[in-house]
Structure formats: C-alpha cells, structure tokens
DRENKOL-232539 format. One record per residue (C-alpha): z, y, x; residue in one letter. Coordinates in steps of 0.05 Angstrom, whole numbers, plus 5000, padded with zeros to 4 digits. Example, Ala and Ser with C-alpha at 12.3 -4.5 7.8 and 13.67 -1.06 7.14 Angstrom:
// DRENKOL-232539
515649105246a514349795273s
//
This chain:
// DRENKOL-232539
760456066468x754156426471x746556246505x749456296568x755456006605x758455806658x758255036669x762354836738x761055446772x753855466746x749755896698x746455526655x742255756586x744355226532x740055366491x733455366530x736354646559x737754386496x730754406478x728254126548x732953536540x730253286472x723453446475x720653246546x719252556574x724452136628x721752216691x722251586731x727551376764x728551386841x724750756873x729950236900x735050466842x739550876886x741451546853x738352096882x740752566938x739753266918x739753776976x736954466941x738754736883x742655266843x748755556861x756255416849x761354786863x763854246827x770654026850x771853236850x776452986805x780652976853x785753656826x792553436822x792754026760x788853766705x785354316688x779854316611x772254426634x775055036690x769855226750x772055056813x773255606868x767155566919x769955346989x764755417042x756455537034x752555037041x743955007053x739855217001x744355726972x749355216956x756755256948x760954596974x766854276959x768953877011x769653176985x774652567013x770152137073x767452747105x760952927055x760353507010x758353546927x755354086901x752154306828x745554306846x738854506795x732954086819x735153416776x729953136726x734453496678x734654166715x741454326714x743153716692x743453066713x737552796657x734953036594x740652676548x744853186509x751452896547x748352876607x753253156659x751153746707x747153656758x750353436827x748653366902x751952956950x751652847020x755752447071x761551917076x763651667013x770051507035x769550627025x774850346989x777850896949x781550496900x782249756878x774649556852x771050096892x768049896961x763350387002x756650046959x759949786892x763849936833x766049366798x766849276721x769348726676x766748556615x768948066576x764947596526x767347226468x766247346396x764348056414x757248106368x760747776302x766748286318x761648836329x758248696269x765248746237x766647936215x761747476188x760847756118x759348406146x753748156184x750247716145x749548256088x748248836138x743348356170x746048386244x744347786285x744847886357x749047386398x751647466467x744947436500x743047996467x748948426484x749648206562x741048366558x742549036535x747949206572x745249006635x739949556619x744050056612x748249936672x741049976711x738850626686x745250946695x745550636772x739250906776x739751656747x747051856757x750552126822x754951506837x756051836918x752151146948x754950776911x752450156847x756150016786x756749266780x758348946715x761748176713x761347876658x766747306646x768746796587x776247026571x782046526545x783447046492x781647076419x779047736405x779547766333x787247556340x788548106387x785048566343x790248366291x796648466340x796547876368x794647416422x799547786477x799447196530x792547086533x790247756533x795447906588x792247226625x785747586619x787548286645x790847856700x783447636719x779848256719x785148556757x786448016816x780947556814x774647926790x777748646821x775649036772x775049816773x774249836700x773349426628x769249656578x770049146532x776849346505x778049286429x783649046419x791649376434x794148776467x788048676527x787649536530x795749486549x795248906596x789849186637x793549886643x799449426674x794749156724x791749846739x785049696710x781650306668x780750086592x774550296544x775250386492x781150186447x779250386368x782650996339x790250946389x794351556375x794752166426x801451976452x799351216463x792851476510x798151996544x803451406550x796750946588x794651576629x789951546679x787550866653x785850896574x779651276542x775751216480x769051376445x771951406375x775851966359x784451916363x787551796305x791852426313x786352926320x782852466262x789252606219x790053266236x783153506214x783253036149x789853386126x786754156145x780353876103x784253616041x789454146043x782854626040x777054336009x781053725961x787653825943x788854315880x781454215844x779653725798x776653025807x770753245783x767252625822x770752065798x767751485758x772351395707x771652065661x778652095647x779852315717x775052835714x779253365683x785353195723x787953505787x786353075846x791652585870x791252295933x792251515949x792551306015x791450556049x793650526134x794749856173x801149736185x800249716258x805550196301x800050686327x796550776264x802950866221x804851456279x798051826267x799451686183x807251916188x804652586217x799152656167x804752586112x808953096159x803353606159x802353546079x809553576071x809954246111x804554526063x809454446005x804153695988x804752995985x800952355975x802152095909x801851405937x801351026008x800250316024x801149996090x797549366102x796648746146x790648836196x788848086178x781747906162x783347326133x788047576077x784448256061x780948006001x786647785963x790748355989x785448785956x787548505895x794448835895x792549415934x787249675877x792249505823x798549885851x792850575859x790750525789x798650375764x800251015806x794551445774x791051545839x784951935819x782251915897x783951375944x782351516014x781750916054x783951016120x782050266144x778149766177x770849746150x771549086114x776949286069x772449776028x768149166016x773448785973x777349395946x770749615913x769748965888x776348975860x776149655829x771149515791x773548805765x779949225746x776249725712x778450285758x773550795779x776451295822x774351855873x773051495940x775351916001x771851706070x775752016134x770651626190x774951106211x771750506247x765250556220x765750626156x762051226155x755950856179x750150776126x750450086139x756549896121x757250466060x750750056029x754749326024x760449635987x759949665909x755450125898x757450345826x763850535863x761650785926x756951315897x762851655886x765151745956x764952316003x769752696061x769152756133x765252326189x766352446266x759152206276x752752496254x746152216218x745751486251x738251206270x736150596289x730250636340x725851076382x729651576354x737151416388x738851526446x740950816465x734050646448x730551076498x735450866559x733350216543x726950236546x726850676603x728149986635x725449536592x719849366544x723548886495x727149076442x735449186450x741048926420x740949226336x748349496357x744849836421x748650466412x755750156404x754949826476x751950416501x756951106492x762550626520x757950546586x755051186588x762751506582x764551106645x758951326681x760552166663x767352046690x764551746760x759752226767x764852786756x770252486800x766552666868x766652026923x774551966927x773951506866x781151236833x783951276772x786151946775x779852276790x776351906738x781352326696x780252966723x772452796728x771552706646x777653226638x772953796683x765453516645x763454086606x762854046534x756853796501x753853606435x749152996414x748652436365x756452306366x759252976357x761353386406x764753176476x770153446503x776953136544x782453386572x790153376572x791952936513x784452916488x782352246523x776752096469x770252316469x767852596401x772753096369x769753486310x766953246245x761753416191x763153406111x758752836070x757352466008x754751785996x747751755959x746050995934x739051295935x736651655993x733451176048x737751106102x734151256177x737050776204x734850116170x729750356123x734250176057x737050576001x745050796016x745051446063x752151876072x747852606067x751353206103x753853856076x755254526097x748854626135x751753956180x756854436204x762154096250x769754246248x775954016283x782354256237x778254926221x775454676151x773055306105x777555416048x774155245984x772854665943x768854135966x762754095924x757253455926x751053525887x750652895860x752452675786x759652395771x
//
C-alpha cells in the first residue's frame, strides 16, 4: 500500500508510525481514567459505525469543519467525532500496532443506545468456570506445558486490561464494565457440542439479568448461539465457518482466524508449495522417495466439516484429492484411544503426510501412537487452535514432531516484556499477569477497536461497521482486517518448521516452530514452488 495512506480520511506515514509505536514509552494515562477528549488535531472524519452500507476500511465524506482544522461527522446525541493527531500515539489512539486511529469527541453521547449501554457504562459478561484448565487446553496439557493460573489469576488480569483500555481508548464518556458471574454450564461439554440448556440458561442471564452489551468469554458453539438469540455480542467462538459468523451477524466475532479463509489458504499452500514433490521430510525413509500424499483428521462437528467439504471442493477443482480423511468426535475424553485407530487407518492408507486439522490435544496422543506403530510420517501443521504455539509443539513426540512444518496464522509467540499483553498490564500494574496474558487480552482489546470505531450511537450494528471501517494493521497476531464476511481478526499466515532444538522465546525451552520465507505473510497467495525446511529428515 505504500509509506503513505489514507487511514479514515487521514494521511498517515506507516512506516514512520510503525517505528514510534514499538520503540517509545506509554505515556500515562489520563488522571481519573476517563478517555481523553481531543479537541486539535489533524484533519479528516471518521464516520460512526453507524453506515447502514457496510463498507471495508473506506474514508468517510467530511460533513461540516470543525475547530482546529478539523472535519466532523455529526454523531447520534448531538456531539461530533473527528480523526484527530494529538493522541499519545499521534495519529493513533496509543503506540500498539492495532491501535485504532486517533479520535476526538465532543458532546451528547446519546444515553442508552442499545441494551447494556447507558450514558456512563458499557456492560460486559464474562463468565467463569473451568476457563484456565480449558485455556491451558485440559489437564494434561497443562501440567506438561507448566500452566498454573486459576481463576484469580485470569479475573486479576483481565480486570487490568479492561482499566487500561477505559483509560486510553475513545469510549464517547463512556466505562466498559466487566461482570463476572459463576455460570450453570459446563464449558468443556459445550465445547464438545453439548450442554444446549444450560448454556442457553446462561445466555439467558447475561442478557436479562446482568444486561450485558457483550461476552467475551465465548468458547464454545452452544453459549456463542444462545447469546446471539438474546442479542448479546459473542467473542470469540474458535475457528466457526464464514457463513456461520454471516448467519450470527451483527453479534459474532473472533480473534482466531475462520475456518474458511483457514481452508482456503491451506489448499492454495498445498496445491503450491506440497502437493506433487516428494516427502522428502518424512521420518520413515521409505517415504522419502515417494510423492506426497495427503491425510487429513477434522472434528466431526457441522461447521468444521463445512470449512473441510470446501477444502476437498477446492482440491477437487484442481484435478487433487486427499488420499484419506477422518472425521472425529470432539471428545476429550475418548481422544487417546481414538488415536489408536486414527494413526493405524493413515499408515494402512499410505499417508506419507498427515495434516492435522484438530484440537491441540490430539497431536499429543497421535504422536504417541505413531511412533508405538512404527509410523513416521510428514507432519503438516495448518494453525488450528494453538497448535502452532511452541508450547504445545514441545509436549508432542518429539522424534515425530521434528518432522512437522506448514502454515501458522500467528507469528513468533513471547512470553514477557516483550508481548504486548505484557506491557498493557503493567501499564496498570506491577505484579506479574496471568501466563496465558495474551489469550485474555486480543479478545478484550478487539471489543474495545469496535467501540471506539462505532462513534457514541453504540448497538450492535455499529460495532459492525466500527471493526468493518478500522483500518488494517499488523502486530504480533498477523494482520487485522474485517469486513463483510471477514468477522475475525487475523487473516494471513506465515510458512514454518518445527526445530526440537532452537530455544523457544517464549518459555526459555528447546521446541521453537522457525519461520520461512523471510516471515512473509500470505492469505491464498502462496508462491509456487516447493516448500523447502532446512532441517535433516
């Protein structure tokens, strides 16, 4: 897009702010913890997410001028929003690489704009349970990735966020207040399918009793669909398809990436960069000299098998096929021995690279598996719920998972002063946060860009058009982008291998999934050419 561009009706050097954003200290917050009111700064409007034509990232038409060499939009409640350039972050709002632009406001906020909005408060639900343990991704995930924070932790952490945020983002007079509340439903079962009635009882709740604007605390299918039918926004269900999000629209966003655009761009990169060499990075030898043939495990679950049926459409089209596709139960409790079956039918089918396409605990048993069947394969990782993290890569076999590489919609993950969900918290605080500080915190921060892009009429709707008109920007997840059937946030990839024996930043311990092509990031534009890792077989 070039150095310069124009962001909301505002020219703004990329470049020259990326390097302001990552290098300079936070400034402090505004005393009292309401957001600032600009009233100078650079020219241009932002509309409020108010357009009744979604529109992707467009300026706004300037409607009247306002002081300062401002342009205003007139806003619902009689004030006026404006880009403005005099933020801590210059033209943006802070020095965060997703920070949004930059915004003034000044005048009526319009009150009660929608259920859970008042003239002073947003509210939003969040509801506790087993949410660390199902973080951490089940019990024997945590105890060998070391994860121990309970629900303390979390609601500590998350508080902190939901101050500095409060504190630095244009919320028009208005404080985002979280509730917190013990549910009736079991988490983990909903995460499976389940669980319907008390997930709707839940929903129920946060949508009549608490009056919730929002959850954020949305994992599972079951609580996601019941608080769309009671009107309440949901972040952030786990991989839906496009045309579930569209079918929830205005009310369902994610972090994690859809599972159609997630297909999409793993077909383009196997059809490109995998299908038609050799498995020149399998364990077993054999395979070696063999043309690659592609294995490939799903859950069963409706809106997973929709993103896998077009992935098999899209091969088909290009004249390809998986040689062999398993659908299975999303049931922690029966993965292991499923494993059992699942590794044998792959090596009976000649599979010579099985992508898993799964939960992250699967991985951990299939690996353990392959290798008690003797079958050493090519292991293809597509960044599906985590398992392109370098902790979870380093608790799978390792003899197997050397031999794994593909695509991952995140980047290199830290742990520390070096993450940006570090340094929000400690903006506020001077303890340490919760160890999965950045899973709690892109859900939050994502609700936050769409308030401050909807403009004071907040509903639903302009939420929408608020994240569908935030401009695109680039940071530790990827890039950012929404619009019109693009309701996640991060939406292009990088290609990487995992090495058993490069330190990983983010815990100090051997296991690191190391980037290729110069950490280039694609969406379904992968270069043609085969994929090469240099790393023995």
């Amino acid at each position: 897009k070039g150095a310069s561009e124009r962001v909301l009706g505002l020219d703004v050097d990329r470049n020259a702010l990326g390097e302001t954003f990552q290098s300079e200290p936070v400034a402090p917050s505004t005393p009292g913890g309401a957001s600032p009111l600009v009233t100078t700064g650079g020219t241009g409007t932002v509309r409020p997410g108010g357009s009744s034509t979604p529109t992707r990232n467009a300026p706004p038409e300037p409607t009247s001028t306002g002081s300062g060499g401002e342009s205003a939009a007139p806003a619902s409640g009689g004030g006026a929003v404006a880009t403005a350039g005099n933020c801590e972050g210059g033209a943006r709002q802070t020095r965060e690489p997703y920070s949004p632009p930059c915004i003034t406001f000044s005048g009526d906020n319009g009150g009660a704009t929608s259920p859970g909005v008042t003239g002073d408060t947003i509210t939003v639900a969040f509801r506790e349970g087993n949410l660390p343990s199902l973080y951490a991704v089940a019990g024997q995930v945590a105890e060998k990735a070391n994860i121990k924070d309970n629900e303390d932790d979390v609601r500590r952490t998350m508080v902190a966020y939901f101050d500095y945020f409060n504190k630095k983002f244009q919320l028009y007079g208005r404080q985002v207040k979280p509730v917190f509340y013990k549910g009736q439903g079991d988490q983990l079962a909903e995460f499976f399918g389940s669980g319907v009635e008390t997930a709707n009882a839940d929903a129920v709740k946060v949508g009549q009793e608490i009056k919730g604007f929002a959850d954020l605390s949305v994992l599972s299918t079951p609580y996601a669909e019941a608080l769309v039918r009671q009107k309440v926004i949901a972040i952030p269900p786990i991989h839906m398809s496009r045309q579930w999000y569209e079918k929830q629209a205005p009310y369902a966003y994610g972090v994690f990436v859809d599972c159609s655009r997630l297909l999409e761009s793993v077909i383009d990169y196997g059809l490109k960069r995998l299908i038609g060499f050799k498995a020149r990075y399998a364990g077993d030898p054999s395979y070696r000299s063999l043309d690659r043939t592609l294995g490939l495990i799903v859950p069963e679950e409706p809106w997973y098998q929709e993103c896998a049926n077009e992935g098999d459409r899209l091969l088909r089209a290009a004249g390809k096929k998986l040689t062999h596709r398993i659908n299975y139960k999303l049931d922690f409790t029966r993965l292991s021995s499923d494993a059992v079956g699942m590794v044998a039918q792959m090596k009976d089918k000649g599979v010579t690279t099985l992508i898993c396409g799964c939960d992250p605990i699967l991985p951990l048993f299939l690996t353990t598996q392959a290798t008690q069947q003797n079958y050493r394969p090519e292991w293809g990782v597509i960044g599906t719920a985590l398992t392109d993290v370098d902790l979870l890569g380093q608790i799978y076999d390792q003899e197997q998972w050397r031999h794994a590489a593909g695509i991952s919609f995140l980047d290199d993950i830290y742990q520390g002063t070096k993450t940006e969900a570090y340094r929000t918290y400690r903006e506020i605080r001077n303890d340490e946060p919760a160890f999965i500080a950045s899973v709690l915190y892109y859900p939050i921060l994502m609700f936050f860009l769409g308030v401050h892009m909807a403009g004071p009429n907040l509903s639903p709707s302009t939420f929408e058009q608020g994240l569908f008109n935030y401009p695109e920007a680039v940071g530790e997840t990827g890039t950012w982008n929404f619009g019109p059937g693009d309701r996640t946030a991060t939406d292009d990839a990088r290609e990487m291998y995992y090495d058993p024996k490069i330190v990983s930043p983010f815990n100090g311990e051997p296991g690191k999934y190391v980037k290729t092509l110069d950490g280039k990031r694609f969406t379904n534009n992968w270069p043609a050419g085969e994929a090469v890792f240099p790393v023995e077989p």
